[in-house]
C-alpha positions in Angstrom: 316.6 -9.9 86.4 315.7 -12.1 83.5 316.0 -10.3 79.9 313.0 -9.6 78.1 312.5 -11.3 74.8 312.1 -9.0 72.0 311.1 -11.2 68.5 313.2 -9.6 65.1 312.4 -9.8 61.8 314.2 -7.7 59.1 311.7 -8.9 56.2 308.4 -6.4 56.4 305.7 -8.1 54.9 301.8 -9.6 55.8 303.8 -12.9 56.3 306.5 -11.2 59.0 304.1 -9.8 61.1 302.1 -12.8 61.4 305.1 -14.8 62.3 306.1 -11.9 64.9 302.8 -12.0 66.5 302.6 -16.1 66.2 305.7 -15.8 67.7 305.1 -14.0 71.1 302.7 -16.9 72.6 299.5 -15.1 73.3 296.9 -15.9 71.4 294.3 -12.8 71.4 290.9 -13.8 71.9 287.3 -12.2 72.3 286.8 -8.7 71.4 290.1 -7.9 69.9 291.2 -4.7 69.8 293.9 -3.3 67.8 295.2 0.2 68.1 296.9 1.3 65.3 297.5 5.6 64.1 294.8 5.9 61.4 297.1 8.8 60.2 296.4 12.7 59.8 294.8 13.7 56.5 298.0 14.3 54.2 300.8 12.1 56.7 302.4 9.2 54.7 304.2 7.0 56.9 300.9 5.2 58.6 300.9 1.2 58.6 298.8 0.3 55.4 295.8 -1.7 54.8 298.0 -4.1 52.6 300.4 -4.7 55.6 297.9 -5.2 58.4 294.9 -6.4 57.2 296.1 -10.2 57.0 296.7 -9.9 60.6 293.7 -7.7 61.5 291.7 -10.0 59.8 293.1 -13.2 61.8 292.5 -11.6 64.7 289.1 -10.3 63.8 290.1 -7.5 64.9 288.5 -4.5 65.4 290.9 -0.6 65.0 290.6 1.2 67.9 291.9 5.4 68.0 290.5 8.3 70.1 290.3 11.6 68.4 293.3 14.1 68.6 293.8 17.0 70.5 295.3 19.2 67.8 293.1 20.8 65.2 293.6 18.7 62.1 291.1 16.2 60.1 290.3 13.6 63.3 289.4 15.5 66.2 285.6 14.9 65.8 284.1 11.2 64.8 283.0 12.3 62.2 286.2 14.1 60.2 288.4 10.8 62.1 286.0 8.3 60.2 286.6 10.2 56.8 290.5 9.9 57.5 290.2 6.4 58.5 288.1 5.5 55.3 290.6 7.2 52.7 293.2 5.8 54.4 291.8 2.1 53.4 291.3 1.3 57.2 287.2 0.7 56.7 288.2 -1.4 53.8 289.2 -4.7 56.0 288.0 -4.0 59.5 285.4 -2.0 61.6 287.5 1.6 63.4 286.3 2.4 66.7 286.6 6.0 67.9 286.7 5.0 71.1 286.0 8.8 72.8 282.9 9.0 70.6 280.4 8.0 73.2 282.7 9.4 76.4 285.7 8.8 78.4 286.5 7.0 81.3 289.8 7.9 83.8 292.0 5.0 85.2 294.2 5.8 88.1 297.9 6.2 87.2 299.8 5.2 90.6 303.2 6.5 91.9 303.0 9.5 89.0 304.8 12.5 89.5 303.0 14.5 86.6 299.5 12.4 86.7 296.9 11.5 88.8 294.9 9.2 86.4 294.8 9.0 82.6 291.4 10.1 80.5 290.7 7.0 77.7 288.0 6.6 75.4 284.4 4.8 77.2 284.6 2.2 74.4 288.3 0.7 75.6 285.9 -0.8 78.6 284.5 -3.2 75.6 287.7 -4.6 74.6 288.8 -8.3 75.5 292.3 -7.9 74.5 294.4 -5.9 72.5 297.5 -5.3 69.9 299.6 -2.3 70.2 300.4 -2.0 66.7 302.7 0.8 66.2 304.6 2.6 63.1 308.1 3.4 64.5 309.0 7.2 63.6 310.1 10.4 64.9 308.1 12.6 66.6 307.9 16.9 66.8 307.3 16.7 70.5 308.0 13.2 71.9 311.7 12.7 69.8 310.0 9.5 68.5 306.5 7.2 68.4 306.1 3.6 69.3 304.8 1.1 71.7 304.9 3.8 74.4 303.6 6.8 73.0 300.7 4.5 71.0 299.3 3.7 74.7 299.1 7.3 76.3 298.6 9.6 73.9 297.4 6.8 71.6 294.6 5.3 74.0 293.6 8.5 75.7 290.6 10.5 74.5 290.5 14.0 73.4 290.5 15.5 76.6 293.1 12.8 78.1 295.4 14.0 75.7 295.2 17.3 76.7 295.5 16.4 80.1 299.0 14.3 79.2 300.4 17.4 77.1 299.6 19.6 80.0 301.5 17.4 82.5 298.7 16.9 84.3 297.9 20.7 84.2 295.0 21.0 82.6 292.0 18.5 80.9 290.7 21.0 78.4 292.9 20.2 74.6 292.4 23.6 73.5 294.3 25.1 77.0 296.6 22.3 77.3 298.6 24.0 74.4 298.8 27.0 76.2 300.1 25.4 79.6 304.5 26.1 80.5 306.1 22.5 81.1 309.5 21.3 81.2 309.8 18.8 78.3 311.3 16.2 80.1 307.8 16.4 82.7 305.9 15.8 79.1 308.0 12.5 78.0 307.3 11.5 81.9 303.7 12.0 81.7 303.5 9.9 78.2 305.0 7.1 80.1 302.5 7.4 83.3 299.7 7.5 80.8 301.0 4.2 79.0 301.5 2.8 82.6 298.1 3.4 83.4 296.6 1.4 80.5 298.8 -1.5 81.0 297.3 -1.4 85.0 294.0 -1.5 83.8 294.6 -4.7 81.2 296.2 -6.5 83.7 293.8 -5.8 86.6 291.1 -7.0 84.2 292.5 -9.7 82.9 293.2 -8.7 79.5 295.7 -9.7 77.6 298.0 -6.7 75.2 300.9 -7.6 72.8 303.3 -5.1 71.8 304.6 -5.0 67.6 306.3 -2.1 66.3 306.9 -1.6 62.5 310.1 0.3 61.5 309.2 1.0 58.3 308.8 5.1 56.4 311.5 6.1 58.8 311.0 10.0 59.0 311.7 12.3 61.6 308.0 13.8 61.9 304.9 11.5 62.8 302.0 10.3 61.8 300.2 12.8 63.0 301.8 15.4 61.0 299.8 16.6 57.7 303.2 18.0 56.0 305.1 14.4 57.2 308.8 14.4 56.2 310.0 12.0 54.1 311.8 8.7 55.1 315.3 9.9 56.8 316.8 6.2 56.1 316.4 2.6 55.6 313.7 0.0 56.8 314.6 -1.8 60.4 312.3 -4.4 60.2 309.4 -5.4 63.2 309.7 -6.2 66.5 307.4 -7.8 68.8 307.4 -8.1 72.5 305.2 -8.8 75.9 307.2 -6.0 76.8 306.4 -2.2 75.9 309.5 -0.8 77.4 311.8 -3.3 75.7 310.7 -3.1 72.2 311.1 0.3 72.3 314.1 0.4 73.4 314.8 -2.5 70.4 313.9 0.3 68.0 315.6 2.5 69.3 318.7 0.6 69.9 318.3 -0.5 66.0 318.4 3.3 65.0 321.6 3.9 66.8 323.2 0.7 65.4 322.3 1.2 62.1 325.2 1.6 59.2 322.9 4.4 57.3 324.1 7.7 57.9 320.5 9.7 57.5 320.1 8.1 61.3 321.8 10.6 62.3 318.5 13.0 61.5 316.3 10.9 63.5 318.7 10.8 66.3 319.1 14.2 66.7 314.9 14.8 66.2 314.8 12.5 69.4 318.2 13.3 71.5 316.7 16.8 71.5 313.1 16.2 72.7 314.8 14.1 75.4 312.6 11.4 74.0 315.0 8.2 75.0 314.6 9.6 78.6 310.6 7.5 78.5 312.4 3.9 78.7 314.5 4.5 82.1 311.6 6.4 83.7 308.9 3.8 82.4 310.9 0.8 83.6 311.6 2.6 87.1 307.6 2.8 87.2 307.5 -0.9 86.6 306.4 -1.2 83.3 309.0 -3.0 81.5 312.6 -3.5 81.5 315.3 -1.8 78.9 317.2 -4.8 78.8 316.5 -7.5 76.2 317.2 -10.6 74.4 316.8 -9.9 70.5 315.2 -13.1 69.1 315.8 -13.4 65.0 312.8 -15.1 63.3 
């Protein structure tokens, strides 16, 4: 089986990610969508405007997010719009709250957990799109990239719910309630993202995958009380493959020489979070092995 490429660069700047996205072939066109975390009210470690705007802006690119599932300051359109705006997101691009009008469900096939995914009605309007993910840690998922950006990422309100719940339950406010194994949850995030991918690729639409390793803390995006950093910046990586630039991430994380990666290793070992990448290749989505490209 031939390796997937995975592009590399240690410098994180506007420059790098240009040159990682120039890099990966695939020029996005039409409607672009680009689905980055907006970042809960108080969280730190979200990309910045000063980082991604160049590139958003290239693209002409519009944000695209669905509101969360969780109580917190973006699970209506209107309180997710306020977040986006103080977080400098409205400053260099239009956000789309994708679940703002609706949701739409896309079949996920083989899944042992799911029997579609739930997304937002406004991904239909989409020509192509950029998983732009901030590598971190995660409470429940172990860690956050590629993968977890599109299923619990792309998925609206209720779709979330529906993932949490391993298929259990649609409703976000009962999905918390629900009893799952942890390992059916990670399995359910990697259906979801399988589903999306399906969809693109039946439609013709192109997605690229880019993960920032930057702000390095054990607790997401999503988290109002985030941690701080746990240890050094990686760097971004880039891919056509979801599967394989996570495991790029994660395979930089365990060969790092800083000793406070032994936090985030543990904050993922112990949600079983490494266990997506086997069981989302074994679905087909990607492979875990790689060829690392430098640039």
């Amino acid at each position: 089986m031939q390796k997937s490429k995975v592009f590399y660069s240690k410098e994180i700047s506007p420059e790098a990610l240009i040159r990682i996205y120039e890099a990966l072939g695939v020029e996005l066109k039409g409607k672009v969508g680009v689905k980055v975390s907006t970042g809960e009210a108080g969280a730190k470690g979200y990309l910045k405007a000063d980082l991604i705007a160049p590139l958003v802006k290239r693209l002409n690119g519009t944000i695209i997010e669905c509101n969360t599932a969780y109580d917190g300051k973006r699970n209506t359109v209107e309180d997710h719009m306020k977040v986006a705006e103080d977080h400098g997101f409205t400053s260099f691009a239009e956000v789309d709250i994708m679940d703002a009008e609706g949701e739409f469900k896309i079949p996920v096939k083989n899944g042992k957990h799911l029997k579609y995914d739930i997304v937002g009605d406004h991904f239909k309007n989409y020509d192509s799109i950029l998983n732009l993910a901030h590598g971190k840690g995660h409470m429940m998922g172990g860690f956050g990239a590629n993968l977890k950006n599109q299923s619990i990422g792309i998925a609206s309100r209720n779709g979330k719910g529906y993932i949490h719940s391993c298929g259990q339950t649609e409703d976000p406010v009962e999905a918390w309630k629900v009893k799952y194994k942890q390992i059916d949850f990670i399995e359910s995030m990697a259906e979801a993202a399988m589903a999306v991918a399906d969809y693109l690729k039946e439609n013709n639409k192109p997605i690229l995958y880019i993960t920032v390793m930057n702000a390095l803390s054990t607790s997401c995006d999503c988290d109002s009380h985030q941690d701080d950093p746990v240890m050094v910046d990686l760097g971004i990586v880039g891919s056509l493959d979801p599967v394989a630039n996570d495991q790029a991430f994660l395979d930089l994380i365990w060969n790092s020489e800083d000793k406070g990666k032994e936090k985030l290793i543990k904050r993922i070992t112990s949600r079983e979070g490494e266990k997506i990448l086997p069981y989302a290749e074994s679905l087909g989505l990607g492979s875990t092995s790689y060829e690392l490209v430098e640039i």
